[in-house]
C-alpha positions as CSV (number, residue, x, y, z in Angstrom):
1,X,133.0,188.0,101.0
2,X,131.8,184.7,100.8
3,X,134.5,182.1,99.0
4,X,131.5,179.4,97.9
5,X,128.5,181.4,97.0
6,X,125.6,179.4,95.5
7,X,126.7,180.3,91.1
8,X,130.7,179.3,92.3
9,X,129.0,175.9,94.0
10,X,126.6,175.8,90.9
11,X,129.3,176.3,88.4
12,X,131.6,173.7,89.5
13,X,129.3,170.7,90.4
14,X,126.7,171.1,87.3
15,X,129.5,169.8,84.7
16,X,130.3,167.1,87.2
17,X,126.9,166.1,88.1
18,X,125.8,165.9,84.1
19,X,129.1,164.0,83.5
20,X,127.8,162.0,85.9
21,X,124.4,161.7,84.3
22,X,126.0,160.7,81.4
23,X,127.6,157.8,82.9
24,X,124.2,156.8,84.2
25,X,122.6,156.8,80.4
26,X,125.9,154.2,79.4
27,X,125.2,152.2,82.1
28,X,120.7,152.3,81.0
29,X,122.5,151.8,77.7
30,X,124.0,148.5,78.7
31,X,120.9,147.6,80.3
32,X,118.1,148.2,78.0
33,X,120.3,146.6,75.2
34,X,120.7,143.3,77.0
35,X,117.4,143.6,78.5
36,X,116.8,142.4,74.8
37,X,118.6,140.0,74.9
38,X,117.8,137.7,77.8
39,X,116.9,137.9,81.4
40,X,120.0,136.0,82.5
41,X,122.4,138.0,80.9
42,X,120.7,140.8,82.6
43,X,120.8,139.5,85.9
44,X,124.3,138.7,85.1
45,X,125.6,142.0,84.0
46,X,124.4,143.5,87.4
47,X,126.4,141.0,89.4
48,X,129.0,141.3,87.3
49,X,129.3,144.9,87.1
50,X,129.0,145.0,91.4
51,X,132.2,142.9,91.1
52,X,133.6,145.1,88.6
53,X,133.3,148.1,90.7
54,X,133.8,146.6,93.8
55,X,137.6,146.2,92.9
56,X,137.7,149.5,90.8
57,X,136.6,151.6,93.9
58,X,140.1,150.4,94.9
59,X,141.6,153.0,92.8
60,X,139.1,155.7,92.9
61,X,139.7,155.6,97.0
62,X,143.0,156.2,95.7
63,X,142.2,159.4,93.3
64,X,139.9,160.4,96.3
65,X,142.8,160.7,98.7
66,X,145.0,162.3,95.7
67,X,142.0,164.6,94.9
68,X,142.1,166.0,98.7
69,X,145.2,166.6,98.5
70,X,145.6,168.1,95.6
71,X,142.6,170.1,96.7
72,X,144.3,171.1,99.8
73,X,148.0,172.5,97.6
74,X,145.3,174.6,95.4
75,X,144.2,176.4,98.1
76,X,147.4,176.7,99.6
77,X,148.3,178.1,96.1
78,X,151.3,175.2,95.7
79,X,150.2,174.5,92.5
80,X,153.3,172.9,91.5
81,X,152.9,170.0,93.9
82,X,149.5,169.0,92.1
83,X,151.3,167.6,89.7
84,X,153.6,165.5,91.8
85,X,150.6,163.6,93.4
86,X,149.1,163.1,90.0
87,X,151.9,161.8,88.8
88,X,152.1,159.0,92.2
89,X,148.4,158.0,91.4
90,X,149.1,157.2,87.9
91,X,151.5,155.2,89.3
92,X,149.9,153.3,91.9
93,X,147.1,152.6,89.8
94,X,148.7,150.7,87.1
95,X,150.6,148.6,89.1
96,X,147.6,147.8,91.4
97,X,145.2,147.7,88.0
98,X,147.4,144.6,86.2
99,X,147.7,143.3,89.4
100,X,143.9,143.2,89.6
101,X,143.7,141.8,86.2
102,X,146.1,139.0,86.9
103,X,143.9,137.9,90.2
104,X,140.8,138.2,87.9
105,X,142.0,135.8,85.1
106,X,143.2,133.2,88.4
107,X,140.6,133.1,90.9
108,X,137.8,134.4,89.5
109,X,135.8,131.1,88.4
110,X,136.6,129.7,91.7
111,X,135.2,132.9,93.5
112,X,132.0,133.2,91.4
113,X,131.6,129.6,92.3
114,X,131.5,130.1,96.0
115,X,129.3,133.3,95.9
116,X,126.4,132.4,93.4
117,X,124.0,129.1,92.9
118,X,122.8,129.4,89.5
119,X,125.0,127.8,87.0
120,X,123.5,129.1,83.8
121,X,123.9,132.6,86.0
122,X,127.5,132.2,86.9
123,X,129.0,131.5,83.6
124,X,127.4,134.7,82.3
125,X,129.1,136.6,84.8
126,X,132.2,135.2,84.0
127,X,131.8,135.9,79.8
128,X,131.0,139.3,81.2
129,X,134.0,139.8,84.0
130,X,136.8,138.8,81.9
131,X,137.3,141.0,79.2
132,X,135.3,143.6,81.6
133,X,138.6,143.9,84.1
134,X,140.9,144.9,81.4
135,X,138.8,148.5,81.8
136,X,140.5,148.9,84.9
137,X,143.5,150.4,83.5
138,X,141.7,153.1,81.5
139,X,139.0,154.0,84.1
140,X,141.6,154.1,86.8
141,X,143.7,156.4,85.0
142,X,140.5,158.6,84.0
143,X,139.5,158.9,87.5
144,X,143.0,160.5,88.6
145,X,142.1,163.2,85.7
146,X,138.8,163.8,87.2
147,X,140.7,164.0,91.0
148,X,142.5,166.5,89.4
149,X,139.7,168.8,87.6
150,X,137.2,168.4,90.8
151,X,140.6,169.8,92.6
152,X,141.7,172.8,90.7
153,X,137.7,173.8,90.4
154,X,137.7,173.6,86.7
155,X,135.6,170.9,86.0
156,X,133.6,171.7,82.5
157,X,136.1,168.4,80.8
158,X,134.7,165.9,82.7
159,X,130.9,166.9,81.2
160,X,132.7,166.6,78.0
161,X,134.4,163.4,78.4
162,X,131.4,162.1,79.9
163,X,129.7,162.5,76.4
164,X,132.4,160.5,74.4
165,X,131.9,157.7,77.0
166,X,128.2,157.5,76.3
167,X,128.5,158.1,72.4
168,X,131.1,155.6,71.9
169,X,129.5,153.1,73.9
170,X,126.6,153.3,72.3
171,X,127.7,152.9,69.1
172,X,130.2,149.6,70.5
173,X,127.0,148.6,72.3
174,X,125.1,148.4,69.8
175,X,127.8,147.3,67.3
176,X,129.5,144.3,69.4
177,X,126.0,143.0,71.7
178,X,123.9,142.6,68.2
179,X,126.5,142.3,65.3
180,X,127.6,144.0,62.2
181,X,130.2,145.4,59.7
182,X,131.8,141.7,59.4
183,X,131.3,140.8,63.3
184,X,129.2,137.9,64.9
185,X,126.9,139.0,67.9
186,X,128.5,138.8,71.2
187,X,125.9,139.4,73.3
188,X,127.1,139.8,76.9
189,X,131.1,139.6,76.1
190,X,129.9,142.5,73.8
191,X,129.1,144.8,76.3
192,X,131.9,144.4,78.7
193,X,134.3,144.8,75.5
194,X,132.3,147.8,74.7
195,X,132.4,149.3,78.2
196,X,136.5,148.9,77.6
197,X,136.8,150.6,74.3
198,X,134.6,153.4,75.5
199,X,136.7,153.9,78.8
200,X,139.9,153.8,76.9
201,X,139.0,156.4,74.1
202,X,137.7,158.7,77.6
203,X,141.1,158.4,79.0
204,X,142.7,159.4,75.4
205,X,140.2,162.2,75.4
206,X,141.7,163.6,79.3
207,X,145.3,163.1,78.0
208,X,144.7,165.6,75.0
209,X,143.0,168.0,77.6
210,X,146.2,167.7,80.2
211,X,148.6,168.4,77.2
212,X,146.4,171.1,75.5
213,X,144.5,173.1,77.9
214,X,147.1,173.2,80.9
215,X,149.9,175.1,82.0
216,X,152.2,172.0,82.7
217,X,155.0,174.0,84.4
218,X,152.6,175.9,86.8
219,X,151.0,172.2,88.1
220,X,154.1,170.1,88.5
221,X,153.1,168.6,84.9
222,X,156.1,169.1,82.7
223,X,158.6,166.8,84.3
224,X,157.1,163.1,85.3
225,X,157.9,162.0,88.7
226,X,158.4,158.5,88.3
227,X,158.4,157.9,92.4
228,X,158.7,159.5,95.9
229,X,158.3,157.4,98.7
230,X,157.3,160.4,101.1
231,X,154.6,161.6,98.9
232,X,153.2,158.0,98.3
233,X,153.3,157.8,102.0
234,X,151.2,160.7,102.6
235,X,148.4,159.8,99.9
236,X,148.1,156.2,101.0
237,X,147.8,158.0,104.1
238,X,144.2,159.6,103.6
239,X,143.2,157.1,100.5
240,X,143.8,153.7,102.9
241,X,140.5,154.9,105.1
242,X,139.0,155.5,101.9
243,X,139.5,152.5,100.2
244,X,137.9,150.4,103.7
245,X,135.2,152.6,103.5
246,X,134.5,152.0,99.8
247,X,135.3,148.3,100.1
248,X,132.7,148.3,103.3
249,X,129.9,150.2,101.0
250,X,130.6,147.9,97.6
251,X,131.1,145.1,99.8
252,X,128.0,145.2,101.6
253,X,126.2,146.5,97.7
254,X,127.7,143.4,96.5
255,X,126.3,141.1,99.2
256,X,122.9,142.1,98.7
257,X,123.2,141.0,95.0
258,X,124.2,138.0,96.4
259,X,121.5,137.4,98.3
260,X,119.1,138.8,96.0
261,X,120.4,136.0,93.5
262,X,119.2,133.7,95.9
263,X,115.5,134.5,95.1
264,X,115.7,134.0,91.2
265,X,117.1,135.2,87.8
266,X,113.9,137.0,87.5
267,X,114.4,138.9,90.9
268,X,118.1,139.4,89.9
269,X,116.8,141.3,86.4
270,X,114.4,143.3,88.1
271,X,117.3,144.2,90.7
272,X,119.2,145.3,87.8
273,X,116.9,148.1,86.4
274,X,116.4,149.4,89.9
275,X,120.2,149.8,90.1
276,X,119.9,151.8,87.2
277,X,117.1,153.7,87.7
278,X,118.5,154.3,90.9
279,X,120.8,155.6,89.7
280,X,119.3,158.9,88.3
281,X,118.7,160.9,91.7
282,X,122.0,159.5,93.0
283,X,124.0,161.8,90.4
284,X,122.7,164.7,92.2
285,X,124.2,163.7,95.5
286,X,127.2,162.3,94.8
287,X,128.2,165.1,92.5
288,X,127.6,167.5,95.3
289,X,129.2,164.8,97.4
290,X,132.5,164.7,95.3
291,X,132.2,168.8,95.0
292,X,132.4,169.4,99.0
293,X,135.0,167.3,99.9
294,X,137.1,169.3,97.1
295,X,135.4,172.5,97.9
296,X,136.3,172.2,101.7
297,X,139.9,171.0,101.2
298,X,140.5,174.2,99.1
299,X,138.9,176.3,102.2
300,X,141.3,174.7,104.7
301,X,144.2,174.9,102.4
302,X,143.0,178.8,102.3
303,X,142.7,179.0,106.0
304,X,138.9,179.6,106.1
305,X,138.0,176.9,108.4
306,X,134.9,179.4,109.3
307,X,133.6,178.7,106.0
308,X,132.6,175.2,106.1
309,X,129.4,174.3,107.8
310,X,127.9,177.5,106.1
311,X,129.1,175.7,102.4
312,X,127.8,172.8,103.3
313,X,124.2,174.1,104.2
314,X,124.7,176.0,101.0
315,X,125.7,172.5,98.9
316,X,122.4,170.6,100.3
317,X,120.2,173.7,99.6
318,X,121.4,173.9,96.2
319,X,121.0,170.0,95.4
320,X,117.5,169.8,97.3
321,X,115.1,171.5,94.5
322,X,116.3,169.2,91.4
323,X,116.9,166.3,93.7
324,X,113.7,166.1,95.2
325,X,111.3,167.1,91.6
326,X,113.5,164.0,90.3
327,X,112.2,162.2,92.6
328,X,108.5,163.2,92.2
329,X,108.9,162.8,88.6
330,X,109.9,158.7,89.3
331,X,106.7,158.2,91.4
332,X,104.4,159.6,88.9
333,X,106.2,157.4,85.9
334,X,107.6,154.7,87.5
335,X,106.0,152.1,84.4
336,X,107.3,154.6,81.8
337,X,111.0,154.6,83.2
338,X,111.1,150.9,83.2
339,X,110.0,150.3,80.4
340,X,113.2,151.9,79.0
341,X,114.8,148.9,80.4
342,X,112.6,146.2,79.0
343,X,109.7,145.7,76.6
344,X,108.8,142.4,79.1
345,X,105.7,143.8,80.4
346,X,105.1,141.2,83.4
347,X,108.9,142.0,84.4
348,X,107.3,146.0,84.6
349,X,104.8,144.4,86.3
350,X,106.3,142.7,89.1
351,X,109.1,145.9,89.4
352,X,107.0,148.3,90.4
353,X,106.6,148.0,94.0
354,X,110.4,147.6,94.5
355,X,110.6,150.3,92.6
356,X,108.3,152.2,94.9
357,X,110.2,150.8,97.9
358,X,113.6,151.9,96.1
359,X,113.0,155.3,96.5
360,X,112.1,155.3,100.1
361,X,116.0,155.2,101.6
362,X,117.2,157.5,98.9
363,X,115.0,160.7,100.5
364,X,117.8,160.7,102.8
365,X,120.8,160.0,100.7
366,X,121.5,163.7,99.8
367,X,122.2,165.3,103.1
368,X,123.6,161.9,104.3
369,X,126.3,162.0,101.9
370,X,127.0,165.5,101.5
371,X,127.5,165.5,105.4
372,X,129.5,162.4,105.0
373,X,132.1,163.7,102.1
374,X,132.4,166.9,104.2
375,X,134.3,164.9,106.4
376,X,137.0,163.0,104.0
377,X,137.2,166.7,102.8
378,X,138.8,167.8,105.9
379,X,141.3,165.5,105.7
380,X,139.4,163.4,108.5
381,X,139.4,160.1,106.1
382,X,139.9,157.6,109.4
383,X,136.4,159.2,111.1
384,X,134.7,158.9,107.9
385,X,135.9,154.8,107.6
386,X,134.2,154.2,110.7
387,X,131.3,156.1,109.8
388,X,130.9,153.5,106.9
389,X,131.5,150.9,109.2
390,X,128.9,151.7,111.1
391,X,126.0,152.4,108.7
392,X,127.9,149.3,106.5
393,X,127.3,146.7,109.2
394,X,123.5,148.3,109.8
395,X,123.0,148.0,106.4
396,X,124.4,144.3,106.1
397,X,122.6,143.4,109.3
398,X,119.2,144.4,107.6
399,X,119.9,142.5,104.2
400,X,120.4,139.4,106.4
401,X,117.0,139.8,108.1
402,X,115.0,141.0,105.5
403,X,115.7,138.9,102.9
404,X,118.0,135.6,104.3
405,X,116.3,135.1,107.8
406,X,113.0,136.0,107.2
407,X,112.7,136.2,103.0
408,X,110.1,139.0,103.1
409,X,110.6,139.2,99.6
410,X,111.9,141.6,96.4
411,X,110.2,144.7,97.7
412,X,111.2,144.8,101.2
413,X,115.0,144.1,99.8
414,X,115.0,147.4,98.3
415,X,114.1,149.1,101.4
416,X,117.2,147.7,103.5
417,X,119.5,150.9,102.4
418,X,117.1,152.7,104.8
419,X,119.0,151.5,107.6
420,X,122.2,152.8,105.7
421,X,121.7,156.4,105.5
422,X,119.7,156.5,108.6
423,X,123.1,156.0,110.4
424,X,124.8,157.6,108.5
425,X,123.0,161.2,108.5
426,X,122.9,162.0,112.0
427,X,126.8,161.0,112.8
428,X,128.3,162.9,109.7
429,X,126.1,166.0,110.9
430,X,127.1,165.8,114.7
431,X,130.9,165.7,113.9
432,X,130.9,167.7,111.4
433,X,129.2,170.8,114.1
434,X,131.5,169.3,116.4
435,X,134.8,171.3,114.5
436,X,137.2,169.0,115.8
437,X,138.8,168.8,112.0
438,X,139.5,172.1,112.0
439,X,143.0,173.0,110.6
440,X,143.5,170.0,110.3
441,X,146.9,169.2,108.2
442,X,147.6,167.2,105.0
């Protein structure tokens, strides 16, 4: 009998992958609203928000590494030790989010005045990264609840959380960035306040769900382990690789905004939108991404190492049919999806071929990544680091010819992730057939 069938696959990633569609819509939400508002505070949100996530993928390499091994004690049926490395992420992440906070409120200014040119450019980044970082607590705690879910297989809360995120920053969107009920616009500082709210009533939302809907004394749940230095060991373990990797990848995302600052506000706007409309197809693949390193984990915890590559085939089969008509669909509209974004019809006008050349290196994301997770999911997070490093340094290499050296331009930027999965692909595949992860332990 076959553990992951195509429904069990289904049935776990489709809550996950339209939570994550959800999150896309807050983030087109933040967009189109200050896409109303000015083309620098749109540039400026994008760099902003690459900052911002650069340092939250900090603690989501963390929940990663927790989420493996959590993965790993539910297929070994040791559910009471899920708790216990819940309970050290929590942990770890507030300390290292008000530590984060603290660095933000010291050294920002004098960081965003080393990385970008344009004055008017780098103090909206700062009215936007300031009250932004506080969000780091909440999200950081969120993401451990969705470790947790993704885990145990039960992930239908996260599509549900996902919609209180996107209602409630609508409404604080719309509310804060324009004005009303007794308070002055905000414009830019509006959204990153809003963005905060939202992601703290999310995290109030996944408390609610822990103490309601779970058996606490099967999971480890009732009693709170304040610390154990072994166990902290052993996450830290897997989730220092993955925090590199992620640090390499946002890195390397956040250097091409750099550069891509270099060539204008108006290039830095139109940037923007393509991030976002980017990220549409993305949810498919990294959905399925976050589902096979969990589903895999659970196999080897199960002792079905047999299991894997046959899962994995299974994974990119399922994800290929709505990946690829969401795909076609962009092509055939691309003017009618950006001008969700912007009612600036020259701005449409000059997006279009990046947006054309945008969708070039993400034909390969799906199996690259898939492939890719597949190997943090074995436990193998040190492999997958140099992976990244590899593809990461490709990928840096190109954004330094394409657009520094030789300044071919905005359209030719967008194809420089090419370079990124084409590594990437081929190396995740051959190690993954190579079975050298197999029981491997955690």
């Amino acid at each position: 009998m076959i553990t992951y069938n195509y429904k069990k696959i289904l049935n776990i990633s489709y809550p996950l992958m339209l939570g994550m569609l959800i999150q896309v819509l807050v983030g087109m939400t933040d967009t189109a609203f200050l896409g109303r508002v000015g083309e620098i505070e749109l540039g400026a949100s994008a760099l902003g928000s690459v900052i911002y996530l650069f340092v939250y993928m900090i603690e989501q390499s963390f929940a990663v590494g927790a989420q493996i091994i959590m993965a790993r004690r539910n297929g070994e049926k040791n559910y009471i030790k899920i708790g216990h490395v819940f309970y050290q992420t929590i942990n770890f992440i507030l300390i290292l989010s008000l530590l984060c906070i603290a660095f933000f409120y010291l050294y920002a200014q004098n960081i965003l005045n080393y990385i970008i040119i344009d004055n008017a450019v780098k103090m909206a980044v700062s009215t936007y990264l300031l009250p932004r970082c506080w969000g780091l607590i909440f999200a950081g705690i969120t993401t451990v609840f969705r470790a947790y879910l993704v885990a145990i297989n039960k992930t239908n809360a996260i599509f549900v959380s996902a919609l209180i995120m996107l209602v409630s920053n609508f409404v604080f969107d719309f509310w804060l960035i324009f004005g009303g009920l007794g308070i002055e616009p905000m414009g830019l500082a509006g959204a990153a306040v809003a963005s905060v709210l939202a992601e703290a009533l999310t995290m109030l939302y996944f408390i609610g769900y822990l103490v309601v809907k779970t058996r606490l004394k099967k999971y480890g749940f009732h009693k709170y382990l304040l610390w154990k230095q072994s166990l902290f060991n052993n996450i830290f373990r897997l989730s220092v690789w993955i925090m590199l990797q992620n640090l390499l990848n946002w890195g390397s995302w956040l250097y091409f905004f750099i550069e891509i600052e270099k060539l204008g506000a108006n290039a830095l706007a139109i940037s923007n939108i393509l991030r976002s409309v980017s990220s549409i197809p993305y949810v498919i693949a990294s959905a399925l991404s976050v589902v096979i390193s969990s589903i895999i984990s659970n196999l080897i915890g199960a002792g079905k190492d047999h299991e894997v590559l046959s899962t994995i085939v299974r994974t990119i089969k399922l994800g290929a049919v709505p990946y690829y008509i969401c795909f076609l669909i962009m092509a055939l509209f691309p003017e009618e999806l950006l001008r969700i974004y912007t009612d600036n019809f020259d701005l449409i006008k000059q997006a279009t071929n990046p947006f054309y050349a945008m969708l070039i290196p993400y034909m390969f994301a799906l199996p690259a990544l898939i492939y890719f997770y597949a190997i943090c999911g074995t436990g193998k997070t040190k492999i997958a680091m140099f992976v990244e490093f590899l593809s990461s340094i490709v990928y840096v290499i190109s954004i330094r010819l394409i657009i520094a050296i030789f300044d071919m331009g905005l359209t030719w930027s967008w194809t420089t992730e090419f370079y990124y999965y084409i590594i990437m692909l081929p190396i995740s595949y051959w190690y993954m057939k190579r079975k050298k992860w197999c029981c491997e332990i955690i």
